[in-house]
C-alpha positions in Angstrom: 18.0 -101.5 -58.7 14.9 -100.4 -57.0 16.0 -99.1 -54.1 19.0 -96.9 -56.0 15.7 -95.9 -57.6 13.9 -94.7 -54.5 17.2 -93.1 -52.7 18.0 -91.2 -56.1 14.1 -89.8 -56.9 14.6 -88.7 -52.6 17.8 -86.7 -53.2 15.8 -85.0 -56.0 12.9 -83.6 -54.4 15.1 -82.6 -51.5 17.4 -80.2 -53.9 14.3 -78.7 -55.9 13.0 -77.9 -52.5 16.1 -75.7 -51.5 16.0 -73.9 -54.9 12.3 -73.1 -54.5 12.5 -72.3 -51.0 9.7 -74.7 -49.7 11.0 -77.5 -48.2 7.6 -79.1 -46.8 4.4 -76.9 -48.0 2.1 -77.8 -45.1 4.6 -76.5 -42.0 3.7 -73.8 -39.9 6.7 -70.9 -40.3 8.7 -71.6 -37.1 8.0 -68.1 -35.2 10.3 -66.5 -32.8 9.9 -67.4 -29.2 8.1 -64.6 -27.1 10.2 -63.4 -23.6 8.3 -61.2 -20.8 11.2 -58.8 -20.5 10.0 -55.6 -20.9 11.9 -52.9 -23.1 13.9 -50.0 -20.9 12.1 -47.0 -21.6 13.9 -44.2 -23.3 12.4 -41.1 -22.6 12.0 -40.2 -25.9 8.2 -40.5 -25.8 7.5 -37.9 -22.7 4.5 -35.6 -23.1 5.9 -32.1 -24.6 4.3 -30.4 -21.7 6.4 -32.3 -19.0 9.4 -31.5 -21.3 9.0 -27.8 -21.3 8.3 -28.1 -17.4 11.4 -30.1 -17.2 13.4 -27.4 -18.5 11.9 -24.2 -17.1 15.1 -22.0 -15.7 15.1 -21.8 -11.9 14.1 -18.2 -11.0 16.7 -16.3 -9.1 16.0 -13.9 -6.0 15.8 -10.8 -8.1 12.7 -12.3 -9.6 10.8 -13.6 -6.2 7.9 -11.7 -6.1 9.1 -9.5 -2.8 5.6 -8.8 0.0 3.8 -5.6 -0.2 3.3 -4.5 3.6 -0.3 -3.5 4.2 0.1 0.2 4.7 1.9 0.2 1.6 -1.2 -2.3 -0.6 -3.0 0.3 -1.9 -3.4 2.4 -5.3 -4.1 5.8 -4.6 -3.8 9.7 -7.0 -1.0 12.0 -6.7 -2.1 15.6 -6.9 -2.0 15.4 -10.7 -4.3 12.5 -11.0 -2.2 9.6 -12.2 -2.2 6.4 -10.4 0.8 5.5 -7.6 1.2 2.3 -6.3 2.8 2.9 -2.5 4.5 0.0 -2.9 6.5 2.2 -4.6 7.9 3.5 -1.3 9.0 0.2 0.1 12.0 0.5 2.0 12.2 4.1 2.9 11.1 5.8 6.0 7.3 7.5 5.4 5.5 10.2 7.0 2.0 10.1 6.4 -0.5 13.0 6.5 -4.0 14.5 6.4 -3.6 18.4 5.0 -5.7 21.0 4.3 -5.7 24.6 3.1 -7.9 26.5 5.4 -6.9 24.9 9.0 -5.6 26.8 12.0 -2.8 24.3 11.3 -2.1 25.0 8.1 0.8 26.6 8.7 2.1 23.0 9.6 2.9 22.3 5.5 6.3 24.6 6.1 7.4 22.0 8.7 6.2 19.2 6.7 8.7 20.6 3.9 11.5 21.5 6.7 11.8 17.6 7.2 11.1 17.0 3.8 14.6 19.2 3.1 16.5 17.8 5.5 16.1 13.7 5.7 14.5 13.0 2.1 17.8 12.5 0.7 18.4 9.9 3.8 15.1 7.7 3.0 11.9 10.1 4.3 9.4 10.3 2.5 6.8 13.1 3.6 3.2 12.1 1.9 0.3 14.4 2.1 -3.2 13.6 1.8 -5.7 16.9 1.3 -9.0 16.1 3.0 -12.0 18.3 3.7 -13.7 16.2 6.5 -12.8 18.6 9.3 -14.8 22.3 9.1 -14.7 22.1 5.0 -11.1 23.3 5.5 -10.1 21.8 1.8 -12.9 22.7 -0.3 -10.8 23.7 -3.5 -10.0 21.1 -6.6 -6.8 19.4 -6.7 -5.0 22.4 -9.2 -6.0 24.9 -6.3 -4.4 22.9 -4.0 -1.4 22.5 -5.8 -0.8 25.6 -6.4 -1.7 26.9 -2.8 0.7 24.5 -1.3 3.8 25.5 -3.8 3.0 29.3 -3.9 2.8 30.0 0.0 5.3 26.7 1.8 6.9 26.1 -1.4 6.0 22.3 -0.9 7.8 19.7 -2.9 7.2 17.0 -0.8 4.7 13.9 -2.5 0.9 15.4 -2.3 -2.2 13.6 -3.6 -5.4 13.9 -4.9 -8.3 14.6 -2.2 -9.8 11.9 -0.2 -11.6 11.2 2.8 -9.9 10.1 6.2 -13.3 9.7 8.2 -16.9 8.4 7.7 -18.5 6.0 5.7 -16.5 7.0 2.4 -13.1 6.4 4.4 -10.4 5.7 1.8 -9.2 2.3 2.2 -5.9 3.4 3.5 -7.1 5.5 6.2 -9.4 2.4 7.2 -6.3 0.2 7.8 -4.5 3.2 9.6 -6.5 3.9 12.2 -7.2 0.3 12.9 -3.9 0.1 13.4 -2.1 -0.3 17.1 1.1 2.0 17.0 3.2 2.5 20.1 0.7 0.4 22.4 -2.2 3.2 21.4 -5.2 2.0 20.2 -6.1 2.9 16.7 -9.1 5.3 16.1 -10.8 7.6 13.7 -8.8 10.5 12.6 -9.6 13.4 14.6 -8.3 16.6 12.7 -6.5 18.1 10.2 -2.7 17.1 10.1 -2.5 14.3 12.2 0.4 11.7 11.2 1.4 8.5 10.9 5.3 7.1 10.8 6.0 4.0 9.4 9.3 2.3 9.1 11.4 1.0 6.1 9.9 -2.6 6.3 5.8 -0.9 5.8 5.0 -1.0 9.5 3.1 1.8 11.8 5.1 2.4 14.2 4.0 6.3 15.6 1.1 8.2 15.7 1.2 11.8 16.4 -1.7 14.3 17.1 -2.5 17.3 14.6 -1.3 19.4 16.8 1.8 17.8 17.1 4.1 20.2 15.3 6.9 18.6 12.3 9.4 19.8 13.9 8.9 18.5 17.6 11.5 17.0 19.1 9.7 13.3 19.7 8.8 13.6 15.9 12.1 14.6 14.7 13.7 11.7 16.9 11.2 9.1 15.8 12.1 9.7 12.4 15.5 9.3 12.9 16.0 6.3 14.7 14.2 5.1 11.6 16.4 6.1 9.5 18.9 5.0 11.0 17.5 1.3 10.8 18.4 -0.5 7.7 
């Protein structure tokens, strides 16, 4: 009778413990067993600036920066004052010279515009530079040249503000010109009014010619157009 007793009061306590939950109070909740597999990484948790890196379009040629040639790296006034970056003339054929208004060679701006006429639609570009280091032999302002040059060789060619070809205030430009070797000459300080420098499409010196070298001499004439005809 006893032990019907015991077994009956045992079957008790074991269904109250499944109704409350608790089936021994004193033992430690059985916790999950720990594994050293690590979790895949999902990529969701990348820095934003690696993101935005990551999808940067590629640039395409058009927007490569392109090389500025030396002769061509330099800011410099057109007759009218405003700011012109040479680079502007990459890619054509450029004549490049000292002017002035009051020279014995003076007379050299209608051939500057002959050439100007006849290869600037094929990629010349005639540039001229008024400088009064020679004899004072540009001593007006900028208007007066302009208006010299138009009224008496009907210039239309590129002309620029006045600057200095020769002495301690060399314009940058000149500096690198006649430091230049063209044509296996050495370079050297301008030495007159109207002297000129070629260069070809890709920026390059590649002729000198004296100031008394006129425009329209044949070894300037061909020198231009074997340029030209270089693409």
């Amino acid at each position: 009778m006893q032990k019907q007793f015991t077994i009956a009061a045992a079957s008790l306590a074991i269904t109250l413990g499944f109704s409350t939950g608790v089936l021994f109070a004193d033992a430690p909740a059985t916790q999950p067993a720990k594994t050293d597999t690590a979790e895949p990484e999902c990529g969701c948790c990348e820095a934003p600036q690696d993101k935005a890196a990551q999808t940067q379009p590629a640039q395409t040629p058009s927007q490569e920066k392109h090389t500025v040639p030396p002769a061509l790296n330099f800011t410099v006034k057109n007759i009218e004052g405003k700011p012109v970056n040479l680079a502007d003339y990459q890619g054509k054929v450029v004549l490049m010279v000292n002017v002035a208004s009051k020279c014995g060679l003076t007379p050299q701006y209608k051939g500057l515009e002959g050439l100007n006429e006849k290869f600037g639609a094929k990629g010349l570009k005639v540039l001229g530079f008024p400088a009064n280091n020679f004899g004072a032999q540009e001593p007006g302002s900028e208007a007066e040249i302009k208006t010299f040059c138009t009224t008496n060789y009907g210039v239309k060619f590129d002309m620029f503000s006045k600057i200095s070809v020769k002495g301690e205030d060399k314009h940058p430009l000149y500096k690198y010109l006649t430091e230049q070797d063209a044509i296996g000459k050495k370079g050297g300080d301008i030495t007159w009014n109207f002297e000129k420098f070629l260069l070809n499409r890709k920026g390059e010196v590649v002729a000198r010619f004296s100031p008394k070298t006129a425009p329209d001499a044949p070894e300037v004439v061909k020198a231009i157009e074997t340029e030209l005809a270089k693409n």
